[in-house]
PDB file of N, CA, C and O in Angstrom:
ATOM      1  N   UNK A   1       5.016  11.731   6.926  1.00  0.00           N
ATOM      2  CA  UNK A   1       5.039  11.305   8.309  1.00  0.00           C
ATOM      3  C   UNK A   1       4.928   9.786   8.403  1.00  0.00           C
ATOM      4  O   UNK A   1       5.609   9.063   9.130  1.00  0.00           O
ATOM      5  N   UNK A   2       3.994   9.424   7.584  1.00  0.00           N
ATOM      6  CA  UNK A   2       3.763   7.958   7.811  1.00  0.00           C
ATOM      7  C   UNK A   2       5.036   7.011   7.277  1.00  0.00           C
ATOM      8  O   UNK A   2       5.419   6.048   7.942  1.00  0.00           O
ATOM      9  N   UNK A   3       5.608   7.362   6.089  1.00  0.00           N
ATOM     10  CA  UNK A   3       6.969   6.562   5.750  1.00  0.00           C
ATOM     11  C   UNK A   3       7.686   6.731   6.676  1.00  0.00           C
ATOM     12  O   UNK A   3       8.297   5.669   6.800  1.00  0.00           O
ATOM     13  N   UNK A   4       8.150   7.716   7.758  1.00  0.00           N
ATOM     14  CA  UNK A   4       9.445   7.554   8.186  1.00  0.00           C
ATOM     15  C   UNK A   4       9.113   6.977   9.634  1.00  0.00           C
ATOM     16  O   UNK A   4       9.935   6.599  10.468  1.00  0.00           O
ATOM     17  N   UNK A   5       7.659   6.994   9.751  1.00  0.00           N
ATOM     18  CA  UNK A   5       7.954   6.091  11.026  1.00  0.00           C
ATOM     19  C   UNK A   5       7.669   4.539  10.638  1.00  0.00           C
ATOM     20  O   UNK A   5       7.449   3.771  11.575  1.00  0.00           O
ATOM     21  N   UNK A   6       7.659   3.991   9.201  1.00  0.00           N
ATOM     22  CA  UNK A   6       7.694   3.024   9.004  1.00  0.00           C
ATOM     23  C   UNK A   6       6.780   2.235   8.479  1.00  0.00           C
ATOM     24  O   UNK A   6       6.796   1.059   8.113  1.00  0.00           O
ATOM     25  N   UNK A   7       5.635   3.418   8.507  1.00  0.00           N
ATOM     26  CA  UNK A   7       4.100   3.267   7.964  1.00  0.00           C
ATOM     27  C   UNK A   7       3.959   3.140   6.192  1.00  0.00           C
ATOM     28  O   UNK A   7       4.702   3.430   5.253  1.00  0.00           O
ATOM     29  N   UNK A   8       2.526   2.519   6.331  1.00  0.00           N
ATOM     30  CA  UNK A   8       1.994   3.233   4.468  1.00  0.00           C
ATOM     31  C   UNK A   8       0.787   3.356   4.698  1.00  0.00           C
ATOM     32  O   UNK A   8       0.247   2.784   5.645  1.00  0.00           O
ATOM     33  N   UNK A   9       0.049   4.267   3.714  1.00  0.00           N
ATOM     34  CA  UNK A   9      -0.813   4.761   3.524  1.00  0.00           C
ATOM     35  C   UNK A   9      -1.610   3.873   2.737  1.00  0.00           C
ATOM     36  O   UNK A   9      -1.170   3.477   1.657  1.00  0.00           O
ATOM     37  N   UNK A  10      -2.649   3.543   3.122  1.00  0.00           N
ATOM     38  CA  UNK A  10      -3.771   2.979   1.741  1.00  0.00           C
ATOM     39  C   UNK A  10      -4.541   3.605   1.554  1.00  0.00           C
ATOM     40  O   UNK A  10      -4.879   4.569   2.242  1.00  0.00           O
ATOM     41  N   UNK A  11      -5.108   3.157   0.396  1.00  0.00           N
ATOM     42  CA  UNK A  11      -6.717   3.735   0.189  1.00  0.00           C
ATOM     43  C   UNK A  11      -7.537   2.685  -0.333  1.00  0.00           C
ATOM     44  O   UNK A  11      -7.061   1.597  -0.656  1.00  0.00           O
ATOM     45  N   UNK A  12      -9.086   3.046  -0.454  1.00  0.00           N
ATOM     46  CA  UNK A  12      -9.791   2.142  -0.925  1.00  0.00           C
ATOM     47  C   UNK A  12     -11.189   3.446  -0.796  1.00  0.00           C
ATOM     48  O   UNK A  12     -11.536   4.341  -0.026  1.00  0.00           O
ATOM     49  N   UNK A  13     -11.712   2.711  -2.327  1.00  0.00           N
ATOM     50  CA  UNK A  13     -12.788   3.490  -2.579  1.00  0.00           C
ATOM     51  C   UNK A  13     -14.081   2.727  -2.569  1.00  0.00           C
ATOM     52  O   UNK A  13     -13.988   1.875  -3.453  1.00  0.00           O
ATOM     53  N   UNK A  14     -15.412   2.634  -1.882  1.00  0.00           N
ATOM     54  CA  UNK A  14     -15.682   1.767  -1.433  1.00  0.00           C
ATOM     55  C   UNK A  14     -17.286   2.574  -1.490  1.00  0.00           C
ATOM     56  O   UNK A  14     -17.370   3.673  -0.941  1.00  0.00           O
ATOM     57  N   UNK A  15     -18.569   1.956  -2.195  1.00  0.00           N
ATOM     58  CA  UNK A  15     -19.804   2.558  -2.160  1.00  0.00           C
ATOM     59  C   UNK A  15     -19.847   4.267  -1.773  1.00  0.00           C
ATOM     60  O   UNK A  15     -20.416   4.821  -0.832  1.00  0.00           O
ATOM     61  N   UNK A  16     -19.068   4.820  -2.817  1.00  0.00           N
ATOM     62  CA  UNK A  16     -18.892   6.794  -2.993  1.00  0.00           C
ATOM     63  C   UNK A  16     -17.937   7.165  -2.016  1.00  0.00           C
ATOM     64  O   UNK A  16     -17.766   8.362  -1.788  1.00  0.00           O
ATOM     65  N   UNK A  17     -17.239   6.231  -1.358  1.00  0.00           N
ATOM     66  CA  UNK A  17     -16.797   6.941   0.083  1.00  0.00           C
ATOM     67  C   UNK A  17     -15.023   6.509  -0.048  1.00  0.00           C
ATOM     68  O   UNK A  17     -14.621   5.351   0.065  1.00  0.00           O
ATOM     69  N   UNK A  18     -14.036   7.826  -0.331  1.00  0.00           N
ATOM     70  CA  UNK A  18     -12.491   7.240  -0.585  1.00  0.00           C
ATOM     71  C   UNK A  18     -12.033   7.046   1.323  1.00  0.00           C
ATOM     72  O   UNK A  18     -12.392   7.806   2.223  1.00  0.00           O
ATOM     73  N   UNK A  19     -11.164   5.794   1.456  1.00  0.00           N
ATOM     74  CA  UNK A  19     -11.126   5.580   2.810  1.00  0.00           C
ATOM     75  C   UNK A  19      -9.631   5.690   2.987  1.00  0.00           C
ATOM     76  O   UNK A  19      -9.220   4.620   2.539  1.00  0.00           O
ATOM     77  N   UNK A  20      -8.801   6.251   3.311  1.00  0.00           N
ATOM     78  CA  UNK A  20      -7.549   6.408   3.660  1.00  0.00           C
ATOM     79  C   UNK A  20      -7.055   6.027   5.326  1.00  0.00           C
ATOM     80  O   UNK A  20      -7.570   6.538   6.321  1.00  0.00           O
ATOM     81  N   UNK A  21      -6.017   5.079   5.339  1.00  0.00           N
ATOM     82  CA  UNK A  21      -5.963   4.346   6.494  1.00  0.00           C
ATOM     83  C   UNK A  21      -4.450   4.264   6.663  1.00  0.00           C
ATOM     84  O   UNK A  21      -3.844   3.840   5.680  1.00  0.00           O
ATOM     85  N   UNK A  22      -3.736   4.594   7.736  1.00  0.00           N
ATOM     86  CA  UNK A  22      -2.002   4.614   8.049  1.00  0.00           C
ATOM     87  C   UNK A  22      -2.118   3.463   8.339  1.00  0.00           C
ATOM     88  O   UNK A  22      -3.164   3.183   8.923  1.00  0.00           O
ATOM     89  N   UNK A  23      -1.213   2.424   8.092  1.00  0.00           N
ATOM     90  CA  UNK A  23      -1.177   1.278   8.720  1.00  0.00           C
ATOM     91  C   UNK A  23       0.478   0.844   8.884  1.00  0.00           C
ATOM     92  O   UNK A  23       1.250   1.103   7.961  1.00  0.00           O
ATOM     93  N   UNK A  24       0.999   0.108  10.233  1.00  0.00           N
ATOM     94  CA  UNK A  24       1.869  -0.008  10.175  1.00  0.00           C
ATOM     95  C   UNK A  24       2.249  -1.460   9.283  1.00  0.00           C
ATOM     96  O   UNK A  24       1.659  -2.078   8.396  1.00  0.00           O
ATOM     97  N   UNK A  25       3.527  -1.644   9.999  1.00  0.00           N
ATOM     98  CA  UNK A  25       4.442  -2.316   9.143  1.00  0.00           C
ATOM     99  C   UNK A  25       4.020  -4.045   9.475  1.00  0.00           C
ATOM    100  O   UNK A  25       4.546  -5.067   9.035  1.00  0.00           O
ATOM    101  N   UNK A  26       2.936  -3.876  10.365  1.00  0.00           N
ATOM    102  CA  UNK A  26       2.818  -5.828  10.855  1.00  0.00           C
ATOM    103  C   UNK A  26       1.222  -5.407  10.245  1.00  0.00           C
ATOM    104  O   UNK A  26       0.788  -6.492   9.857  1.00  0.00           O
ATOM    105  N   UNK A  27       0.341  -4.540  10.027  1.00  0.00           N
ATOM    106  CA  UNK A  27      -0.284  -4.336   9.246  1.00  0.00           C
ATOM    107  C   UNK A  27      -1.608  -3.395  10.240  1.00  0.00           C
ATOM    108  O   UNK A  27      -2.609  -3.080   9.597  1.00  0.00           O
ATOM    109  N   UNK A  28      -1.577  -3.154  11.142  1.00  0.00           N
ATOM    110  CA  UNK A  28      -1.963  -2.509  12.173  1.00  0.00           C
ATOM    111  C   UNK A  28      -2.479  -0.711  12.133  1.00  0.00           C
ATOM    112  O   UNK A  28      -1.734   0.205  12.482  1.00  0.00           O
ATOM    113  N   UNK A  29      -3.945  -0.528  11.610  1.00  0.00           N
ATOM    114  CA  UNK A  29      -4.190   0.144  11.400  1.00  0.00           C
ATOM    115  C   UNK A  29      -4.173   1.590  12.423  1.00  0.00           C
ATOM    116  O   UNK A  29      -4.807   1.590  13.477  1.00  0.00           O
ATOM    117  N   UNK A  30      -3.489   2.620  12.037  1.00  0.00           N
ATOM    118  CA  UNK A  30      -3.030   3.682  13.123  1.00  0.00           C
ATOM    119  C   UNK A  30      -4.405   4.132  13.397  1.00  0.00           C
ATOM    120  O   UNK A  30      -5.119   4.049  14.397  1.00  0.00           O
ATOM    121  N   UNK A  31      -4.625   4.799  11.838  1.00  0.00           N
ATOM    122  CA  UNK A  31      -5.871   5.924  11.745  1.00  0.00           C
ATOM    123  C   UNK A  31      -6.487   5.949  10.694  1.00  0.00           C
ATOM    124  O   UNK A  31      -5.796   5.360   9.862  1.00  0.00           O
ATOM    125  N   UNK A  32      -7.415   6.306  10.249  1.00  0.00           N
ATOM    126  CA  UNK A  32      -8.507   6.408   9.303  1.00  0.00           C
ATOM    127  C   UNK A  32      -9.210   7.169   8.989  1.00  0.00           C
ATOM    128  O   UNK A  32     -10.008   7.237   9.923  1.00  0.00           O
ATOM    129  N   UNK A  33      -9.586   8.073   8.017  1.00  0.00           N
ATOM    130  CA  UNK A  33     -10.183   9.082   7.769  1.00  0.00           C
ATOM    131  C   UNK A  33     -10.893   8.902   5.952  1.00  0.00           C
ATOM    132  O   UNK A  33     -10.203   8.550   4.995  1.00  0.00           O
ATOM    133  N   UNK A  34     -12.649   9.310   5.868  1.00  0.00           N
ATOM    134  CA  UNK A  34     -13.439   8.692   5.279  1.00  0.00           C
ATOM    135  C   UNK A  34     -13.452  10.166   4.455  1.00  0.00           C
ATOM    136  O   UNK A  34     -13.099  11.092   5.185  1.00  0.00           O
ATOM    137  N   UNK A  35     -13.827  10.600   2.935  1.00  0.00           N
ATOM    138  CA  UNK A  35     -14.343  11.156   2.458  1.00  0.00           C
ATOM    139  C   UNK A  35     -15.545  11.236   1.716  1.00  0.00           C
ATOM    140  O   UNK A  35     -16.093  10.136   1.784  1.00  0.00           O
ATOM    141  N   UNK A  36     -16.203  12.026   1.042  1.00  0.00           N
ATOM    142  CA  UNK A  36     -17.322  11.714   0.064  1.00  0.00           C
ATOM    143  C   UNK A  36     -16.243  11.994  -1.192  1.00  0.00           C
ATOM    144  O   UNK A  36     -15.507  12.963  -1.382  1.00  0.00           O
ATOM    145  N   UNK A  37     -16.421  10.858  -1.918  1.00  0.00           N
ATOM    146  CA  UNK A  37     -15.721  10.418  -3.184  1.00  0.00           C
ATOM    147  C   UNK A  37     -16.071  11.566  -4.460  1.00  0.00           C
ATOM    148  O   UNK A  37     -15.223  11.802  -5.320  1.00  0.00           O
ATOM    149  N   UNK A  38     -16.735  11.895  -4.460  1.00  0.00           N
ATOM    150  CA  UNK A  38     -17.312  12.904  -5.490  1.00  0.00           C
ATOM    151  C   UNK A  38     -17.092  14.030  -5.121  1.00  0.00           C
ATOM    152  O   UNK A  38     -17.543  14.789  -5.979  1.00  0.00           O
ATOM    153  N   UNK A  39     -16.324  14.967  -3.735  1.00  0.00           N
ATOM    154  CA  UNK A  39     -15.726  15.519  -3.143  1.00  0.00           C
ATOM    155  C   UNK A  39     -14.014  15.836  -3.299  1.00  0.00           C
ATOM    156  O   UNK A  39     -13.424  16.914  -3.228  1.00  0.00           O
ATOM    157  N   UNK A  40     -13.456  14.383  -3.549  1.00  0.00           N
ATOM    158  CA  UNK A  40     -12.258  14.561  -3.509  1.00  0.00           C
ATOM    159  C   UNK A  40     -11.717  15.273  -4.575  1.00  0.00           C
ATOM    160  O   UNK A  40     -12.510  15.864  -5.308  1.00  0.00           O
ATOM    161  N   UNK A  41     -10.682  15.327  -4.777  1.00  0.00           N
ATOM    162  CA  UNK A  41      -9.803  15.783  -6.247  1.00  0.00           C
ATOM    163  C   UNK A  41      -8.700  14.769  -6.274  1.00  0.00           C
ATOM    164  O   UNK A  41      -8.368  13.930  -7.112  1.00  0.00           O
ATOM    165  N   UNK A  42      -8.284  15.070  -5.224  1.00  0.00           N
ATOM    166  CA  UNK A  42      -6.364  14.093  -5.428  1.00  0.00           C
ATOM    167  C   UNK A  42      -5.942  14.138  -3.778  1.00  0.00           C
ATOM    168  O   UNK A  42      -6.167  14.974  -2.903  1.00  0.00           O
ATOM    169  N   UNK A  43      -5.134  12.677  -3.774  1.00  0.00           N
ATOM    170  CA  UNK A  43      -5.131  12.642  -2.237  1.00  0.00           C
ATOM    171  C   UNK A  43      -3.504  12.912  -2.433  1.00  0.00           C
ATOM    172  O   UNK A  43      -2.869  11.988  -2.940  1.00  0.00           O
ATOM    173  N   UNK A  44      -2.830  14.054  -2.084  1.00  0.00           N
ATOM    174  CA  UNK A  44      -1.599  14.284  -2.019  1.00  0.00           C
ATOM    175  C   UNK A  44      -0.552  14.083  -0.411  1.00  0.00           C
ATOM    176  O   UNK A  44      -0.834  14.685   0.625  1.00  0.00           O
ATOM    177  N   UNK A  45       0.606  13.149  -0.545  1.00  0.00           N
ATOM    178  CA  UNK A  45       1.125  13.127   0.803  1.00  0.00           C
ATOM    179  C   UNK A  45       2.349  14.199   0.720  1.00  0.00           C
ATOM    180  O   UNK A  45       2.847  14.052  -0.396  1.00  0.00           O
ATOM    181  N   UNK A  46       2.830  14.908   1.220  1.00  0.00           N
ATOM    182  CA  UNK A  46       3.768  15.771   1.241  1.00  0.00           C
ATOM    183  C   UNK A  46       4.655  15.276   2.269  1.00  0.00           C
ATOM    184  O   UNK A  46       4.293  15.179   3.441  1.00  0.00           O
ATOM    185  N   UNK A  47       6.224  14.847   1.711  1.00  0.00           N
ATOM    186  CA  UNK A  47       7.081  14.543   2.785  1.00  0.00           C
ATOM    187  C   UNK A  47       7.364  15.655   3.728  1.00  0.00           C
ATOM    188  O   UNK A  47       7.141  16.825   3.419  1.00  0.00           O
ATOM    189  N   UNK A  48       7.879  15.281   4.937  1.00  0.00           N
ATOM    190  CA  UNK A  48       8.433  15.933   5.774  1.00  0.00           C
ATOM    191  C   UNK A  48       9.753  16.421   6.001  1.00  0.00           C
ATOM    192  O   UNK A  48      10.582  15.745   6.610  1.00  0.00           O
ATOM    193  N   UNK A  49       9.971  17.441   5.595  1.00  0.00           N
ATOM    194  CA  UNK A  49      11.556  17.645   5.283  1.00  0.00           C
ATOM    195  C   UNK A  49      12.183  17.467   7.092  1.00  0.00           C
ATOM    196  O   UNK A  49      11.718  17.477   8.231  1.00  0.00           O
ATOM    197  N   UNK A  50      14.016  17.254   6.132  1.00  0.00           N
ATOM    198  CA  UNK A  50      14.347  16.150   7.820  1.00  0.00           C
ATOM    199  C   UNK A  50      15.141  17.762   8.035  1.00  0.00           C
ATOM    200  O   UNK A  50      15.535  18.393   7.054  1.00  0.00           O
ATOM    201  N   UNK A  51      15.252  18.147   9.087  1.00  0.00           N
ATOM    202  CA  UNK A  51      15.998  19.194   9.951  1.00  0.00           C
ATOM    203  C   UNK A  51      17.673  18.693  10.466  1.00  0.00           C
ATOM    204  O   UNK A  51      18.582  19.500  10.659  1.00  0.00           O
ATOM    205  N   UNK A  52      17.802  17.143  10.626  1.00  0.00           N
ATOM    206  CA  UNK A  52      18.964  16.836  11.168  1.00  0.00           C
ATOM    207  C   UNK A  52      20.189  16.274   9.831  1.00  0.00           C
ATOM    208  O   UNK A  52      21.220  15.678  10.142  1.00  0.00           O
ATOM    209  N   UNK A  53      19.880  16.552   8.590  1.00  0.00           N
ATOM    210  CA  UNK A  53      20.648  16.337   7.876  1.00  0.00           C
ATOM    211  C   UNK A  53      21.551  15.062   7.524  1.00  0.00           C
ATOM    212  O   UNK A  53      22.725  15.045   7.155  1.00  0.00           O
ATOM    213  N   UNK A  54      20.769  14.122   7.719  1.00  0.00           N
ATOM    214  CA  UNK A  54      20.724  12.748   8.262  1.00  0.00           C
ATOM    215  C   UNK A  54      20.818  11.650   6.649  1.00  0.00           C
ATOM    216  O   UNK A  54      21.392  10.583   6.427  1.00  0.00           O
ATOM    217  N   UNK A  55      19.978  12.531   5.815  1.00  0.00           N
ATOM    218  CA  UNK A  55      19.877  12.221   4.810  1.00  0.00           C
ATOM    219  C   UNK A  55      21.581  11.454   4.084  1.00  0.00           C
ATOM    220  O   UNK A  55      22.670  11.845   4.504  1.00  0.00           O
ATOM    221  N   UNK A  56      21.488  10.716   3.340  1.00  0.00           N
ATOM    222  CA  UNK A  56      22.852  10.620   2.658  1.00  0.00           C
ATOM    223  C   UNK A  56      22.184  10.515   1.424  1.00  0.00           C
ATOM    224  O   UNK A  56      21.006  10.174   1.314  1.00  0.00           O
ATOM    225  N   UNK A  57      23.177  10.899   0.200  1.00  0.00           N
ATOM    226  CA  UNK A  57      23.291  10.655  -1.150  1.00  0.00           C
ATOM    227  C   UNK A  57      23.270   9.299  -1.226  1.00  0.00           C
ATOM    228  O   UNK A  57      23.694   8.537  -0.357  1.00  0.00           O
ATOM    229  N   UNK A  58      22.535   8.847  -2.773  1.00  0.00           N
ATOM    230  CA  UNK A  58      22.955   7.202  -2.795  1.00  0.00           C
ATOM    231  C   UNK A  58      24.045   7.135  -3.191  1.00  0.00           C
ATOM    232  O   UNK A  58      24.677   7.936  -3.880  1.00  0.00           O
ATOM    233  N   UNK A  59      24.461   5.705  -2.575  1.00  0.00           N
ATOM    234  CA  UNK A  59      25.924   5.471  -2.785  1.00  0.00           C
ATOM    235  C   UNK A  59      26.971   5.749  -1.846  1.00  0.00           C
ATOM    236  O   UNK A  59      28.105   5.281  -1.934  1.00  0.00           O
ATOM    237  N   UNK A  60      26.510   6.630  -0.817  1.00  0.00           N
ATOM    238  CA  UNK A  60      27.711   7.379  -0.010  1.00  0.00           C
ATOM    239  C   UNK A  60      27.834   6.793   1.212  1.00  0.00           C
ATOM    240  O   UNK A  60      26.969   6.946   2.074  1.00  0.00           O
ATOM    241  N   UNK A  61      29.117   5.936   1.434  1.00  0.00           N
ATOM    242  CA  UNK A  61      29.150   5.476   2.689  1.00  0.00           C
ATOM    243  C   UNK A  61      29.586   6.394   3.956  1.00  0.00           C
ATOM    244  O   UNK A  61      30.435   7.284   4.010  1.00  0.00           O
ATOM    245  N   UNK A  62      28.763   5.904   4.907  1.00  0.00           N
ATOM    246  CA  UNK A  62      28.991   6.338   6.205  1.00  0.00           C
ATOM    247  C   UNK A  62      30.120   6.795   6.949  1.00  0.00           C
ATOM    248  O   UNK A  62      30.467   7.688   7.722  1.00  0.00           O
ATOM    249  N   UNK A  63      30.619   5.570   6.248  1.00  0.00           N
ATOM    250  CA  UNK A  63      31.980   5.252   7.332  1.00  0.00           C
ATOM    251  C   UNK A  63      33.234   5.910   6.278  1.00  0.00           C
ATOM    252  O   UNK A  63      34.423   5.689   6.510  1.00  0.00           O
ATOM    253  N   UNK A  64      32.773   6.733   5.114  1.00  0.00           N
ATOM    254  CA  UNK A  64      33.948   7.391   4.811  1.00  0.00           C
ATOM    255  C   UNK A  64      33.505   8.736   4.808  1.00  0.00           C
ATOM    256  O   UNK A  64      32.319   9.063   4.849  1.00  0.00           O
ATOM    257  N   UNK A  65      34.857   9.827   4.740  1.00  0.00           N
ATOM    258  CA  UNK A  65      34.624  10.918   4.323  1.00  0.00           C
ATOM    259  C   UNK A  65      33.562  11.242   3.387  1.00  0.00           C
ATOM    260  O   UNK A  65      32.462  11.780   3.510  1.00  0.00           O
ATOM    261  N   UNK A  66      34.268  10.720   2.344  1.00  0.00           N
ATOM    262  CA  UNK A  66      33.603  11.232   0.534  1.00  0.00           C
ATOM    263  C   UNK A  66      33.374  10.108  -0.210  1.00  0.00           C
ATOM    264  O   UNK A  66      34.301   9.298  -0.242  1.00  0.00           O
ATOM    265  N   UNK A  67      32.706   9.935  -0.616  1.00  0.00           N
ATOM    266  CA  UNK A  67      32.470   8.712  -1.337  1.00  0.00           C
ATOM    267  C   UNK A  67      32.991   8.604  -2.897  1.00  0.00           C
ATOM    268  O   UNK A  67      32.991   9.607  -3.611  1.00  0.00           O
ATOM    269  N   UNK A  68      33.483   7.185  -3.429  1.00  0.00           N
ATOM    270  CA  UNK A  68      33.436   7.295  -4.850  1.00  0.00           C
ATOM    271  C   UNK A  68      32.706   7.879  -5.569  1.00  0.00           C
ATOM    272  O   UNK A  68      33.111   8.533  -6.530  1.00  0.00           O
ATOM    273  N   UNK A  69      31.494   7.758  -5.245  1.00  0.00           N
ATOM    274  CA  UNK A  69      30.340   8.269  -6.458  1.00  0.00           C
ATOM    275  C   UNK A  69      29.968   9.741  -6.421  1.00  0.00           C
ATOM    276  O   UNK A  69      29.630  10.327  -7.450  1.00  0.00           O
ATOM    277  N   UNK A  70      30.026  10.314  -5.284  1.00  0.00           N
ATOM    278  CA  UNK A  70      29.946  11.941  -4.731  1.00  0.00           C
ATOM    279  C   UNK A  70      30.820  12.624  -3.988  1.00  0.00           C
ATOM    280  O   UNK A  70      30.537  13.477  -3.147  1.00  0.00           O
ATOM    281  N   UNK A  71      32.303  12.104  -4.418  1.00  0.00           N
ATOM    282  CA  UNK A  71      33.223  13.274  -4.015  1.00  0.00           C
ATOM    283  C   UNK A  71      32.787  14.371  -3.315  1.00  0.00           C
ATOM    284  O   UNK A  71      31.627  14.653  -3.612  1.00  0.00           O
ATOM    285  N   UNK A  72      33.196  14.970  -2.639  1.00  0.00           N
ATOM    286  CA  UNK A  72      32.507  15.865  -1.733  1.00  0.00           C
ATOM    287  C   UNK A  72      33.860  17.339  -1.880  1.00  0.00           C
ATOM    288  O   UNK A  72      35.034  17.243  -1.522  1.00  0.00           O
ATOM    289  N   UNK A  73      33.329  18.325  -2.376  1.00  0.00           N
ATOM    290  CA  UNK A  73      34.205  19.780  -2.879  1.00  0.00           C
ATOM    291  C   UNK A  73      34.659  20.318  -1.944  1.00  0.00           C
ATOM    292  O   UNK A  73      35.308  21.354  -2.083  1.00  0.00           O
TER     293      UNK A  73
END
């Protein structure tokens, strides 16, 4: 969620406590959420799969059909 609206994620581990913070792109902290460090395991982000198929292959221009690099069958 946070990459595609332009965001990143930090962290910082800080006297036992892991601190995870969205921040945008001028550096503008969204949200924040604190754990007990000896609690955690692994902070995993799971993308958001896109529904509008929006996605392109690398390499594949827009403005053509099929591209050199991914011919299209």
């Amino acid at each position: 969620m946070a990459d595609r609206a332009g965001r990143r994620v930090e962290t910082a581990v800080r006297r036992g406590v892991v601190e995870v913070s969205e921040v945008t792109r001028t550096g503008v902290v969204v949200r924040t959420a604190r754990f007990m460090a000896n609690r955690v395991l692994a902070l995993v982000e799971h993308p958001v799969p896109r529904v509008d198929g929006s996605e392109r292959l690398l390499g594949e221009d827009p403005g053509v059909q099929g591209s050199a690099l991914h011919p299209r069958v």
